[in-house]
C-alpha positions in Angstrom: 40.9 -9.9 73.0 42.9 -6.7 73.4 44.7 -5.0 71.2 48.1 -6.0 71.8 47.1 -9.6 71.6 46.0 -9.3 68.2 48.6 -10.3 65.5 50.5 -8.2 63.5 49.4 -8.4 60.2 45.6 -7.7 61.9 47.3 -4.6 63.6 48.4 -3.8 60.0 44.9 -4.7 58.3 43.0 -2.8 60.7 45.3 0.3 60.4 45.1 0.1 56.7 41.3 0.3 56.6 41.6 3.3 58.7 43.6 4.7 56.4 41.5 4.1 53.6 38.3 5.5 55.0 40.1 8.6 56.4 41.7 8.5 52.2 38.1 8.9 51.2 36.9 11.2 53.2 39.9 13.4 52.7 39.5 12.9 49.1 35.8 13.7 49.2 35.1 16.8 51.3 38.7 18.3 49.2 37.1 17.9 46.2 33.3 19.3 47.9 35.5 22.1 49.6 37.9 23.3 46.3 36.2 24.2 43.0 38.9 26.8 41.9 39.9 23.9 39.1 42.8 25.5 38.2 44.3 26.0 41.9 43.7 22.1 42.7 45.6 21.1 39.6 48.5 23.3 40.5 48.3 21.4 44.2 47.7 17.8 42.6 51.0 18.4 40.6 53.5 19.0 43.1 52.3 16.5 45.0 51.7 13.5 43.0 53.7 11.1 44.1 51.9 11.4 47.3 47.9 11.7 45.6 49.0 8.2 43.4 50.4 6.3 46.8 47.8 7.0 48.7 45.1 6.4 46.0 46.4 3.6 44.4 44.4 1.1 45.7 41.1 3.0 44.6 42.8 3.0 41.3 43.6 -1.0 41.4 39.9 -1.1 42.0 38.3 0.7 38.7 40.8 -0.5 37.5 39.5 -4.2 38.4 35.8 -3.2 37.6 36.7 -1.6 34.3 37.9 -4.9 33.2 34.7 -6.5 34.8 32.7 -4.1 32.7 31.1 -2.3 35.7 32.9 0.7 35.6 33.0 3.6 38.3 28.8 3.3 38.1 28.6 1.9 41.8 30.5 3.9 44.0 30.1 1.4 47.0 31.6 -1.1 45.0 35.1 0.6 44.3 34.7 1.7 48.3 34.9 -1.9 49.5 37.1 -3.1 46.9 39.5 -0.2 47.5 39.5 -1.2 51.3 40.3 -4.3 50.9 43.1 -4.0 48.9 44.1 -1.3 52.0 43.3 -4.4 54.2 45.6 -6.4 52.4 48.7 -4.0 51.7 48.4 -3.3 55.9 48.3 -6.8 56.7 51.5 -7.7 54.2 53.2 -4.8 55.9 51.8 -5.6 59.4 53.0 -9.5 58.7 56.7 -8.1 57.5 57.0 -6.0 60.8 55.7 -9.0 63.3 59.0 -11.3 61.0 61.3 -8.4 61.4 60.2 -7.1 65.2 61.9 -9.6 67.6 60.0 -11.6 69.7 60.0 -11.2 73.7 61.0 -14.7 75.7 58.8 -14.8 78.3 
């Protein structure tokens, strides 16, 4: 199966977990690469809209094992949780674009 035969909400899924790994790796070497504190808060504030919408499925998921009682112990954990939930929101976006996108007549 190619990609173009694959449904849209896949398309969507698939596109989302890309985004969540490139998220975390972002997220990760930044923080590796910055350790002037004071000039990473002054970034994180003007752009925090951005740093909460593109984090905020790793936030649903410590979220989600804070109420478990696991915490942010088991960083493989909030990794898979956080992309599935990526998984999920590119699907649901993927399956409103295949509704919306009109269909070819063959």
């Amino acid at each position: 199966m190619k990609w173009k035969d694959f449904p849209t909400w896949l398309k969507g899924g698939i596109i989302g977990v890309i985004i969540g790994i490139l998220t975390f790796l972002v997220g990760y070497f930044y923080q590796e690469l910055t350790k002037d504190k004071i000039r990473t808060m002054l970034v994180v504030e003007k752009r925090l809209w951005l740093i909460i919408l593109i984090f905020f499925p790793v936030l649903i998921s410590l979220l989600i094992l804070e109420l478990m009682g696991i915490g942010d112990k088991y960083l493989v954990i909030v990794l898979l949780l956080s992309l599935i939930i990526y998984f999920l929101i590119g699907a649901f976006i993927g399956w409103i674009v295949g509704k919306i996108k009109p269909k070819k007549k063959s």
